[in-house]
C-alpha distance (Angstrom), angle and dihedral (degrees) to the residues before:
residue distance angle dihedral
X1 . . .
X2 3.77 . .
X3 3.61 86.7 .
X4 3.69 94.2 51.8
X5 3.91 89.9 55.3
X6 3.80 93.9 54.4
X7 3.21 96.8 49.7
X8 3.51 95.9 47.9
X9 3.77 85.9 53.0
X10 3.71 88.6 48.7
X11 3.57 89.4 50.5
X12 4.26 96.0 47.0
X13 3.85 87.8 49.2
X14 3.69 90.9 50.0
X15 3.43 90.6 54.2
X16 3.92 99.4 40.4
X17 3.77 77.8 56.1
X18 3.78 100.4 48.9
X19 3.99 87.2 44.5
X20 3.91 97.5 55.2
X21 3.84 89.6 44.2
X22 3.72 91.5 48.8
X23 3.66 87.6 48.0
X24 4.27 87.2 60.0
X25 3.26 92.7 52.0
X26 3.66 97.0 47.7
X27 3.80 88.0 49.1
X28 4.45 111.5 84.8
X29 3.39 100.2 -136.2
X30 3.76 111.6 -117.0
X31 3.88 114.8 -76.0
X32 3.97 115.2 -112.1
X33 3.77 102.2 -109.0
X34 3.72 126.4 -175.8
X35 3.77 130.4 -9.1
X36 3.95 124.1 0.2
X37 3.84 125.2 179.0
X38 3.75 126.4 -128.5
X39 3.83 104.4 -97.4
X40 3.41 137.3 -108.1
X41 3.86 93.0 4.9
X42 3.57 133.0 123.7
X43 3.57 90.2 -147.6
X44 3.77 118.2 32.0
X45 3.40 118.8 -139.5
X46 3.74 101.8 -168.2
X47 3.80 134.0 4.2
X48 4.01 118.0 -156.9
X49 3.36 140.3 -160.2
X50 3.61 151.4 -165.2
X51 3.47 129.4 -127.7
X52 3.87 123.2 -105.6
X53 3.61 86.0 -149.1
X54 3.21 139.6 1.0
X55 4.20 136.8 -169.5
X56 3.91 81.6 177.4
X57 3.75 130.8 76.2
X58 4.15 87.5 -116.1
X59 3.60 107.4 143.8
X60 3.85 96.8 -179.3
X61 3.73 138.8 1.5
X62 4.13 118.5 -147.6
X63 3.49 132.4 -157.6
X64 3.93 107.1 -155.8
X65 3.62 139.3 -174.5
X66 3.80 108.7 -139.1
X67 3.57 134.6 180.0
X68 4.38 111.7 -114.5
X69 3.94 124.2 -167.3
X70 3.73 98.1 -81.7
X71 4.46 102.3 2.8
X72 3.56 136.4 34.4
X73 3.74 113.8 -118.3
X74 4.03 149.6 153.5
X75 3.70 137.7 -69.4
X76 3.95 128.9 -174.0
X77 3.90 101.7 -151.0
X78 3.91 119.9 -173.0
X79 3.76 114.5 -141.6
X80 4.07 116.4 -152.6
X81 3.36 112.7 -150.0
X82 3.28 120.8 -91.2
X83 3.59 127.2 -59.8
X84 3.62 90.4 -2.2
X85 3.57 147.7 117.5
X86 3.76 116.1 -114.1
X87 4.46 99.4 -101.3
X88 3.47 144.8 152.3
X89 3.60 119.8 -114.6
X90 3.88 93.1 -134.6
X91 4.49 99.3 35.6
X92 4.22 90.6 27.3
X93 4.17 116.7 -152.6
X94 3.54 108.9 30.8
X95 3.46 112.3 -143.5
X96 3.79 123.9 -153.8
X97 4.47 88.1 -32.8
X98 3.80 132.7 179.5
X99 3.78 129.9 -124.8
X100 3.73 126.1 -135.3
X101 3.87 101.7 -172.7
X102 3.85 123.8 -167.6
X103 3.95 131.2 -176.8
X104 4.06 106.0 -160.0
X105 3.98 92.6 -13.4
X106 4.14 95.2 -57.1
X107 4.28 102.9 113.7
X108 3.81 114.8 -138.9
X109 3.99 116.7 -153.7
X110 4.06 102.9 -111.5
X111 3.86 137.2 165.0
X112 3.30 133.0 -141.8
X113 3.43 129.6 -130.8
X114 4.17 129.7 -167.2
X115 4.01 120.6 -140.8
X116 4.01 130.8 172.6
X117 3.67 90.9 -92.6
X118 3.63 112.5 0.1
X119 4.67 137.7 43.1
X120 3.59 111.1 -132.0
X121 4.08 119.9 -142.5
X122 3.72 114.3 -151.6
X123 3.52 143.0 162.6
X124 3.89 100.3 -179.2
X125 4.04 138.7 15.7
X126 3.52 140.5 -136.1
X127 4.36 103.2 -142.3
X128 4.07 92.5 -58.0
X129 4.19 102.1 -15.8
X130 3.83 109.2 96.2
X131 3.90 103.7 -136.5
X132 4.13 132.3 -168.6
X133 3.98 101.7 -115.9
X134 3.88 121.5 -122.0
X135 4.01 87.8 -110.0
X136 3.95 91.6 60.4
X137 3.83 90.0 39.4
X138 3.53 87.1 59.6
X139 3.63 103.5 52.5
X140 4.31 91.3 38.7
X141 3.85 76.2 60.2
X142 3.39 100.6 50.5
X143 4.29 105.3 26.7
X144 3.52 121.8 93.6
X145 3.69 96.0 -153.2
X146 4.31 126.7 44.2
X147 4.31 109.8 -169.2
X148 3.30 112.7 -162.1
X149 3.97 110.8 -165.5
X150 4.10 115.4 -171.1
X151 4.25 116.6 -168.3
X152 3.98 99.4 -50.2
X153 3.86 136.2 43.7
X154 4.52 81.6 -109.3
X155 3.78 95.9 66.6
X156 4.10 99.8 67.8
X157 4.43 112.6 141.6
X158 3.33 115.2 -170.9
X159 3.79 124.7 -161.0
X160 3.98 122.3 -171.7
X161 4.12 102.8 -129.1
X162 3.75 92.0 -164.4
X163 3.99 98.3 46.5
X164 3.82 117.4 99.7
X165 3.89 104.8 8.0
X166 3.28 94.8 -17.8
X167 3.81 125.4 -169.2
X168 3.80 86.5 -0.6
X169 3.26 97.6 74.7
X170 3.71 98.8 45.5
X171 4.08 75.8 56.9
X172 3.91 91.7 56.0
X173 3.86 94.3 47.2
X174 3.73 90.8 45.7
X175 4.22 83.0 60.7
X176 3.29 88.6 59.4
X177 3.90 92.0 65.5
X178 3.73 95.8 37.4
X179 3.96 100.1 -101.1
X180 3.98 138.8 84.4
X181 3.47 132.4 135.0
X182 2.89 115.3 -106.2
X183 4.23 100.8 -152.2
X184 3.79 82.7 59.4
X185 3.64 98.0 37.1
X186 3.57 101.2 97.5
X187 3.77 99.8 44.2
X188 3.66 123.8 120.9
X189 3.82 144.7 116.6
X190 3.86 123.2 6.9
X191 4.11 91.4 27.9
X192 3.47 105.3 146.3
């Protein structure tokens, strides 16, 4: 009898313990939303980001500290999924399309530029490297909300600018090329 009851107990714990596990598994982990740092790195020298939503095959979105002619600076490159063509869910392949980008509903003029892997966003240059200006890099800072709009009215990503760290790690990316402002510096998740 006595053995009965332990194993029984044995047997209830084992399945108490198969029944949380299977309940982690069953759970999707939460989706990385808004600004992560470069690990491991005293100084970052890109945070990235997924988008919130996204009408456009745009797996990841990268803010990057790159080296121009005469100044380092920052890039915001879009990264298409993999092994795919940058398209719209609802217009498919997009061909040779425009950008309308918008940080808390205010559009900033931006172009966009194709590499092997990787689409550039810039709204200024240094000689032949297409940079973000410090005017946009302020307001990605500070916004809450970045629209990206590709060709048609159907292809709108959103990304949450204060999610994750936020403003603050626009800040620690900005170090990297010698600049941030330091009234926005410390912004970042929870600003209301």
């Amino acid at each position: 009898m006595v053995q009965f009851r332990i194993g029984a107990l044995v047997l209830l714990a084992t399945l108490s313990v198969l029944a949380v596990l299977m309940g982690r598994a069953d759970a999707h982990p939460p989706a990385m939303t808004g600004w992560d740092l470069e690990k491991d790195v005293d100084a970052p020298s890109y945070a990235v980001a997924e988008p919130v939503n996204a009408a456009v095959d745009i797996d990841t979105i990268v803010l990057t500290c790159e080296q121009g002619q005469r100044r380092p600076g920052l890039q915001l490159r879009l990264y298409p999924m993999v092994g795919r063509p940058l398209a719209s869910r609802a217009v498919g392949d997009l061909s040779d399309p425009t950008l309308e980008l918008a940080v808390d509903g205010v559009r900033y003029d931006v172009q966009l530029l194709f590499a092997d892997s990787f689409i550039v966003v810039a709204d200024s240059a240094d000689g032949a490297v297409p940079l973000l200006s410090e005017t946009l890099l302020d307001v990605i800072q500070a916004g809450r909300r970045l629209e990206l709009r590709l060709s048609s009215a159907d292809s709108l990503t959103i990304v949450d600018l204060q999610a994750g760290r936020g403003g603050a790690a626009v800040a620690a990316v900005r170090r990297c090329a010698g600049k941030a402002d330091p009234r926005i510096a410390g912004t970042g998740a929870g600003r209301s």
